[in-house]
N, C-alpha and C positions, 0 to 999 in steps of 0.2 A: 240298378244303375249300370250301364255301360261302361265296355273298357273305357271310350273316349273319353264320356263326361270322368271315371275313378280317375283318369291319368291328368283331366284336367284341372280335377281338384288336389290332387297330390301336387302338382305342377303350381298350382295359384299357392299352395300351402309353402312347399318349398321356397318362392319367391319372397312369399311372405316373412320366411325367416330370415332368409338369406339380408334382405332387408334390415329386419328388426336387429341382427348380431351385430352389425357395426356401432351401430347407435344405442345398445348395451353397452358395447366395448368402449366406446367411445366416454359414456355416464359414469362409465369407472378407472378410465385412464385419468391417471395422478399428472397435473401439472409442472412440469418438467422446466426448473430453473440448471442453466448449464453455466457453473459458477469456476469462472478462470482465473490461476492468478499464478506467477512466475517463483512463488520460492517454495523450499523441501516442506514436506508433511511436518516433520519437528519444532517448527519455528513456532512464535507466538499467531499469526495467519494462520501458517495450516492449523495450527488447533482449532484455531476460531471459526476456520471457513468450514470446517468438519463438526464443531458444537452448533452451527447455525444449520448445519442439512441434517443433523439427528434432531435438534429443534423443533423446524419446519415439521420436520415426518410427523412428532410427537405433538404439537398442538395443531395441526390440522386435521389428524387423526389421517395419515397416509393420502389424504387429497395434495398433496403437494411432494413431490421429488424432488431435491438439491440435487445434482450432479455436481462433485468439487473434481477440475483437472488441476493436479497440483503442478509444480516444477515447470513450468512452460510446457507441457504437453501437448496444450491443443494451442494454445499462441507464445509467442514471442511478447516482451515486452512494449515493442515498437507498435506491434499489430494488434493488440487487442482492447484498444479503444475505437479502432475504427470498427472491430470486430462487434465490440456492443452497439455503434451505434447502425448498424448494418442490420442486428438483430441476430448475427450470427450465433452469439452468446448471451443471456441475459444478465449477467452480474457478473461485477469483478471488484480489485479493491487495489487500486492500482497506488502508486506512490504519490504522497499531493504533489509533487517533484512534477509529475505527469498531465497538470493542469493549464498549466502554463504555458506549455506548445500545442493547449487543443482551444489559446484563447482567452480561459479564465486566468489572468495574470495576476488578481489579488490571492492563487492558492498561493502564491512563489512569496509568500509574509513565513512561511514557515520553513524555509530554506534559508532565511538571514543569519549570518551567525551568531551563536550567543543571545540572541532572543530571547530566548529560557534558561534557565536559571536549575530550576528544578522543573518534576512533573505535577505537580500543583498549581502551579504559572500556568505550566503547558492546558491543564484541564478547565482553566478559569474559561481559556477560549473556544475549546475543541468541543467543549461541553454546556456551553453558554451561550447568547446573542450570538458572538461575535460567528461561532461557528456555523451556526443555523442559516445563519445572512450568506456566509459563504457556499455551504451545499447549495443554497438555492439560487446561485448564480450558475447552476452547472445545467437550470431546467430549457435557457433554449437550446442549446445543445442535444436533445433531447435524453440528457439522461438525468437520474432521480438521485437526487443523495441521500444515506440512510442515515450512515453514523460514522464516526471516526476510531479508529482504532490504532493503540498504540503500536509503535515496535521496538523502538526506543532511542536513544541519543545515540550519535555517531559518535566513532573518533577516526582517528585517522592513523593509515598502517600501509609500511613498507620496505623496503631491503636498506633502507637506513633508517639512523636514530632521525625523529622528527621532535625537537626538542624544544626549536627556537623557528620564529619567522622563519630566521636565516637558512635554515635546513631547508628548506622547500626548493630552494632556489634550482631552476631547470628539472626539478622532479617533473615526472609525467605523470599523471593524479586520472584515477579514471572515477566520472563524472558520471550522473544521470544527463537527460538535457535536461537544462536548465540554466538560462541566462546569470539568475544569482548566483550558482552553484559553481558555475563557469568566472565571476567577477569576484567569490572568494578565493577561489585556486588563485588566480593572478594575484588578488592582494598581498599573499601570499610568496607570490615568485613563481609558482610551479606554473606546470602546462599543464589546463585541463584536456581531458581527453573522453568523449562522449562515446557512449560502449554500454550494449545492451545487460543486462547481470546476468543470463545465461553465456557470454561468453567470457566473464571477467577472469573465471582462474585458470582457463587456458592462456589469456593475456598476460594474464602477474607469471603464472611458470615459463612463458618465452622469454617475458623481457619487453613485448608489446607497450604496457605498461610497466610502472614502478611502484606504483601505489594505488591506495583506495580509500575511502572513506566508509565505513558502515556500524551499525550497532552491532554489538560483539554475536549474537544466535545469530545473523543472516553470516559473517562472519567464517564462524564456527561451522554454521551445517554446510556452508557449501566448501568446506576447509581449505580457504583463501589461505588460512594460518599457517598453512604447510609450506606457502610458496612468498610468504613475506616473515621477513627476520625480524621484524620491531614494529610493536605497535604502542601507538601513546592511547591515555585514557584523555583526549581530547575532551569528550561529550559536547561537543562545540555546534551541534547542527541536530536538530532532532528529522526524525525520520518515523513519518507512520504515517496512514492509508485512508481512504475515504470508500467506503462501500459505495458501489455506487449499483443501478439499475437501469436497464432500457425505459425510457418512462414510459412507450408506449405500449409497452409489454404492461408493466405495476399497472398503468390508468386502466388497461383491460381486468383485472385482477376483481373478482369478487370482492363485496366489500368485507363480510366476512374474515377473509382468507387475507385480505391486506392487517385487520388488527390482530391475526395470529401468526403471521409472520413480522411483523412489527414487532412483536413480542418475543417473538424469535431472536428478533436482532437486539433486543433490548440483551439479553442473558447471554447472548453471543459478544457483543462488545462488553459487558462488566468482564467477562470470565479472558477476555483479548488483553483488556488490559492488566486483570489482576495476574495472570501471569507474564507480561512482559517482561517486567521487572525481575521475575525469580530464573524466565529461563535465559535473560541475559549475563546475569551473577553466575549460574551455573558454567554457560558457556565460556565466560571469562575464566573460571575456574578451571573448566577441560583446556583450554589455550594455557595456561600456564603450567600445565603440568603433561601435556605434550612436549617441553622443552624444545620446541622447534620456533618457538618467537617469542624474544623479550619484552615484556611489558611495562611500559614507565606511566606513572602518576606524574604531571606536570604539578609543582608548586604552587599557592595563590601568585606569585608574582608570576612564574612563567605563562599560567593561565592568562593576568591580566594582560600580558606580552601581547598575546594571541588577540585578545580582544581590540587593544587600542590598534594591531595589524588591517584589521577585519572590518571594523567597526565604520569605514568609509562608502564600506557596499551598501551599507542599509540608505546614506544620504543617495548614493546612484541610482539604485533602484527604485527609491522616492514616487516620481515620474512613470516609473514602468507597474509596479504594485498598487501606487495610489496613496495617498497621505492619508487620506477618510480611513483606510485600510489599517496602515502601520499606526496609527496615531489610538484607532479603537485594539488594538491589540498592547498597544504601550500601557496604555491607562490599565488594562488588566493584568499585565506582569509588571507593569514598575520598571521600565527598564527605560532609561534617560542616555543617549545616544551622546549626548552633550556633556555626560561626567567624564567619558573615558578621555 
């Protein structure tokens, strides 16, 4: 053989490879979910968003990568819904608070106050028809809904006692957006004030704001605590998440690889909710023994105080949420608008 021809078969061979490595590499690159969502690694989420990419790795046998950016790292609040449906990111698990302004106005039934009662109420819907009906209002939109995850009931907390309606009055209350959310503060007397959660406790320690509304862990880990002097145990508004997906990322998804990450989400949400409840008690427990904010239990009658204050938003909203909506959600918690 000749130099020419040896070099041109060395040459053909080379190419050959050089060829054939990307598309090995490629056969074994793990599909890469880049999963964003704006609060600390400790909370009931970051656990969840971190049991669902250990998950994933483990029932797909490493064909699949969760990336979790936790804390707002890679987005802001504001921005990363446009950011999934861009494709920038493909999951997130954003506040149903967050529905509402991209459109779907029936998620804003879980923003009413006093809706729920207890988390039993809460699960008849989140977990049942009523919720399934609502993920799949979010499909032209193009993104996917998977499951609901708790975080837990709100209360509400600020540099004063909030005891009675009347205490609200001219507080400045910072708000997700949210038209209900915005129509409880007023029932209320306060100002709402719409404000990302990465910039809330720079806000409470100026003075920007005066107050806040949240479940005692988002609370606590981001230690709002330290910069508000009194917080009541309201639990007057619940607050939790809807996983959601690019759908045209999932509809490309092996079919495989969708009922093992399904499955994923399945043990990711029991394990979201079974601990919301403990690491909110816990966190309640570090805020009162920090000694930097008073803690009040409202009475049943102060509670009903608050209710019969409130209780006007849910007829206003009516119109903007949808009666089909509030009415299939009533029949599941029992909750008659008309006693209070």
């Amino acid at each position: 053989m000749t130099n020419i021809s040896r070099r041109s078969c060395l040459g053909a061979a080379a190419a050959a490879l050089a060829l054939s490595l990307p598309l090995a590499a490629q056969a074994q690159a793990p599909i890469v979910i880049k999963f964003s969502h704006v609060v600390a690694i400790d909370t009931p989420k970051g656990k969840a968003a971190d049991m669902f990419a250990k998950k994933a790795a483990e029932l797909t046998k490493g064909r699949v990568k969760v990336e979790v950016y936790a804390n707002s790292t890679l987005y802001k609040d504001k921005e990363e819904m446009e950011a999934l449906q861009l494709g920038a990111v493909q999951m997130l698990a954003p506040s149903l608070a967050k529905f509402g302004p991209l459109g779907v106005k029936e998620f804003e039934v879980f923003d009413l106050p006093f809706i729920f009662d207890n988390t039993a109420e809460l699960h008849k819907v989140t977990q049942g028809p009523v919720g399934k009906l609502l993920l799949s209002k979010l499909e032209p939109k193009g993104i996917r809904g998977l499951a609901f995850w708790d975080n837990g009931f709100k209360s509400f907390s600020a540099n004063k006692p909030l005891r009675a309606p009347a205490d609200f009055r001219g507080v400045k209350m910072r708000i997700q957006s949210s038209k209900v959310l915005e129509a409880q503060m007023r029932a209320l007397g306060s100002l709402p004030q719409v404000m990302a959660f990465s910039e809330v406790y720079q806000a409470l320690q100026t003075g920007v704001v005066d107050g806040t509304e949240n479940p005692i862990s988002n609370l606590y880990t981001q230690k709002m605590h330290e910069v508000q002097k009194h917080l009541t145990l309201s639990e007057h508004g619940y607050l939790g998440y809807a996983v959601i997906v690019n759908k045209k990322f999932w509809d490309g998804l092996p079919a495989d690889v969708h009922a093992q990450l399904e499955q994923a989400m399945k043990e990711a949400t029991e394990h979201a909710n079974k601990i919301a409840q403990a690491e909110n008690e816990a966190s309640l427990d570090a805020v009162r023994k920090s000694g930097k904010t008073t803690v009040y239990s409202p009475t049943p009658a102060e509670r009903l105080e608050f209710k019969k204050a409130t209780v006007k938003v849910h007829k206003e909203m009516e119109s903007r949420i949808g009666k089909e909506t509030l009415d299939a959600v009533y029949k599941e918690t029992g909750f008659d608008p008309a006693k209070l």
